[in-house]
N, C-alpha and C positions, 0 to 999 in steps of 0.2 A: 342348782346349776347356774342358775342369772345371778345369782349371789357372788358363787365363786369368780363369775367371768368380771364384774363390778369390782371386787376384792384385786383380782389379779390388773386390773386396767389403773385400778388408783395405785397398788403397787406400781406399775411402771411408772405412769405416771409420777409418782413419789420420788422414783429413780432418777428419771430424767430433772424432775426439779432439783435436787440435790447435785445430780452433775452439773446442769447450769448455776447454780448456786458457789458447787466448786469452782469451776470456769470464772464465776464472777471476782470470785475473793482471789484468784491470783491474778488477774486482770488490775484488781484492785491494789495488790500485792508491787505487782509491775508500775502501775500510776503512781503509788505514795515513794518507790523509790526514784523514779521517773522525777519526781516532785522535790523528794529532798535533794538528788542533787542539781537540776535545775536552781534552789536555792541557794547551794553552795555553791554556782557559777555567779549565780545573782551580786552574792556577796563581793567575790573576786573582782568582779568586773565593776563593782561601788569602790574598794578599795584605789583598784586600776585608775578609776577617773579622778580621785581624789587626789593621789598621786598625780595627776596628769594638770590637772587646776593645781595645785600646787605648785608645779613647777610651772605654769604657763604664769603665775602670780611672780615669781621671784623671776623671771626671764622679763614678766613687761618693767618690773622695778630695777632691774640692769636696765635693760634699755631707755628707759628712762634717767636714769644716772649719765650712761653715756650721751644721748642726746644733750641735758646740761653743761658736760663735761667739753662734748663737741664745742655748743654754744658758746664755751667760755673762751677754749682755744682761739674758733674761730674773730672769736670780738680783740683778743690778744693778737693775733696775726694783722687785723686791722689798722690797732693802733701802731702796731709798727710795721706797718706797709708807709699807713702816714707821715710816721717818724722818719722814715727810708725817706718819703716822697719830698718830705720838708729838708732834710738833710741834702738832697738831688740839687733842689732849688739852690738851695745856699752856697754851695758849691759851685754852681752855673750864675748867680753874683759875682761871690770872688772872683772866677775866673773871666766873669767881664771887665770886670773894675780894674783886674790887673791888666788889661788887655791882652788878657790870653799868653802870659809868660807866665811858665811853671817857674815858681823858685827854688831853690836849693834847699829848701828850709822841710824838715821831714814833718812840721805839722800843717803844710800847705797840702804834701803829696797823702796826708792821712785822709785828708776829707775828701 
Protein backbone atom coordinates (compact mmCIF):
# COMPACT_ATOMS: atom_id res chain seq x y z
CA UNK A 1 0.00 0.00 0.00
CA UNK A 2 3.08 2.53 0.98
CA UNK A 3 4.49 1.49 -2.22
CA UNK A 4 1.57 2.14 -4.32
CA UNK A 5 1.04 5.68 -2.42
CA UNK A 6 5.30 6.47 -3.16
CA UNK A 7 4.65 5.06 -6.93
CA UNK A 8 1.44 7.25 -7.46
CA UNK A 9 3.19 10.59 -5.53
CA UNK A 10 6.39 10.28 -7.93
CA UNK A 11 3.86 9.82 -10.77
CA UNK A 12 2.33 13.17 -10.00
CA UNK A 13 5.17 14.47 -9.30
CA UNK A 14 6.55 13.26 -12.75
CA UNK A 15 3.51 15.12 -14.14
CA UNK A 16 3.99 18.21 -12.74
CA UNK A 17 7.64 18.13 -13.77
CA UNK A 18 7.02 17.49 -17.25
CA UNK A 19 4.29 20.29 -17.20
CA UNK A 20 6.70 22.65 -15.85
CA UNK A 21 9.22 21.49 -18.25
CA UNK A 22 6.56 22.02 -20.97
CA UNK A 23 5.74 25.57 -19.51
CA UNK A 24 9.43 26.00 -19.67
CA UNK A 25 10.31 25.24 -23.53
CA UNK A 26 7.56 27.43 -24.86
CA UNK A 27 8.64 30.25 -22.48
CA UNK A 28 11.77 29.46 -24.07
CA UNK A 29 10.10 29.00 -27.45
CA UNK A 30 8.54 32.77 -26.85
CA UNK A 31 12.26 34.19 -25.56
CA UNK A 32 14.29 32.78 -28.82
CA UNK A 33 11.67 34.49 -30.95
CA UNK A 34 11.42 37.51 -28.72
CA UNK A 35 15.39 37.32 -29.43
CA UNK A 36 15.56 36.87 -33.14
CA UNK A 37 13.41 39.59 -33.90
CA UNK A 38 14.76 41.89 -31.38
CA UNK A 39 17.90 41.22 -33.66
CA UNK A 40 16.37 42.00 -36.68
CA UNK A 41 15.28 45.47 -35.24
CA UNK A 42 18.92 45.41 -34.06
CA UNK A 43 20.03 45.19 -37.67
CA UNK A 44 17.58 47.90 -39.14
CA UNK A 45 18.12 50.33 -36.74
CA UNK A 46 22.54 49.59 -37.50
CA UNK A 47 21.60 50.07 -41.15
CA UNK A 48 19.26 53.23 -40.06
CA UNK A 49 22.35 55.12 -38.49
CA UNK A 50 24.69 54.24 -41.05
CA UNK A 51 22.47 55.90 -43.35
CA UNK A 52 22.09 58.69 -40.99
CA UNK A 53 26.21 59.19 -40.52
CA UNK A 54 26.22 59.03 -43.95
CA UNK A 55 24.38 61.72 -44.82
CA UNK A 56 25.30 63.78 -41.82
CA UNK A 57 29.09 63.04 -43.75
CA UNK A 58 27.99 64.46 -47.12
CA UNK A 59 25.73 67.37 -45.59
CA UNK A 60 29.04 68.53 -43.25
CA UNK A 61 31.13 68.25 -46.82
CA UNK A 62 28.46 70.70 -48.51
CA UNK A 63 28.61 72.77 -45.87
CA UNK A 64 31.75 73.06 -45.99
CA UNK A 65 32.06 73.73 -49.87
CA UNK A 66 29.56 76.39 -49.32
CA UNK A 67 31.24 78.18 -46.40
CA UNK A 68 34.48 78.26 -48.85
CA UNK A 69 32.36 79.31 -51.50
CA UNK A 70 30.81 81.99 -49.18
CA UNK A 71 34.37 83.04 -48.18
CA UNK A 72 35.33 83.51 -51.81
CA UNK A 73 32.31 85.62 -52.66
CA UNK A 74 32.51 87.35 -49.82
CA UNK A 75 36.62 88.45 -50.35
CA UNK A 76 35.17 89.35 -54.11
CA UNK A 77 32.43 91.71 -52.84
CA UNK A 78 35.28 93.35 -50.95
CA UNK A 79 37.52 93.85 -53.41
CA UNK A 80 35.04 95.53 -55.28
CA UNK A 81 33.42 97.55 -52.55
CA UNK A 82 37.26 98.89 -52.66
CA UNK A 83 37.25 99.12 -56.30
CA UNK A 84 33.68 101.22 -55.76
CA UNK A 85 35.30 102.94 -52.90
CA UNK A 86 38.54 104.00 -54.97
CA UNK A 87 36.51 104.90 -57.98
CA UNK A 88 34.01 107.41 -55.31
CA UNK A 89 37.37 109.08 -54.67
CA UNK A 90 38.47 109.73 -57.97
CA UNK A 91 35.49 111.17 -59.06
CA UNK A 92 35.17 113.47 -55.95
CA UNK A 93 38.99 114.61 -57.45
CA UNK A 94 37.87 115.40 -60.81
CA UNK A 95 35.05 117.01 -59.69
CA UNK A 96 37.06 119.25 -57.36
CA UNK A 97 39.62 120.05 -59.91
CA UNK A 98 36.92 120.94 -62.22
CA UNK A 99 35.48 123.02 -59.78
CA UNK A 100 32.47 121.39 -59.54
CA UNK A 101 31.25 122.05 -63.51
CA UNK A 102 29.91 118.79 -65.00
CA UNK A 103 31.06 118.80 -68.71
CA UNK A 104 29.25 117.84 -71.70
CA UNK A 105 31.53 115.14 -72.43
CA UNK A 106 29.72 111.63 -71.71
CA UNK A 107 33.11 110.15 -70.15
CA UNK A 108 33.05 112.66 -67.34
CA UNK A 109 29.13 111.90 -66.69
CA UNK A 110 30.32 107.94 -66.81
CA UNK A 111 32.50 108.16 -63.75
Amino acid sequence: QQLIQQFTDKDIQCNELQHNLQQTEKLLATRDQECGQLQKELQATRADLSRAEEAKHRLARQVASLEEESAQVKRRLQSADAELEKHRKLRAMIHNLSGGVQGSQPSSQAM
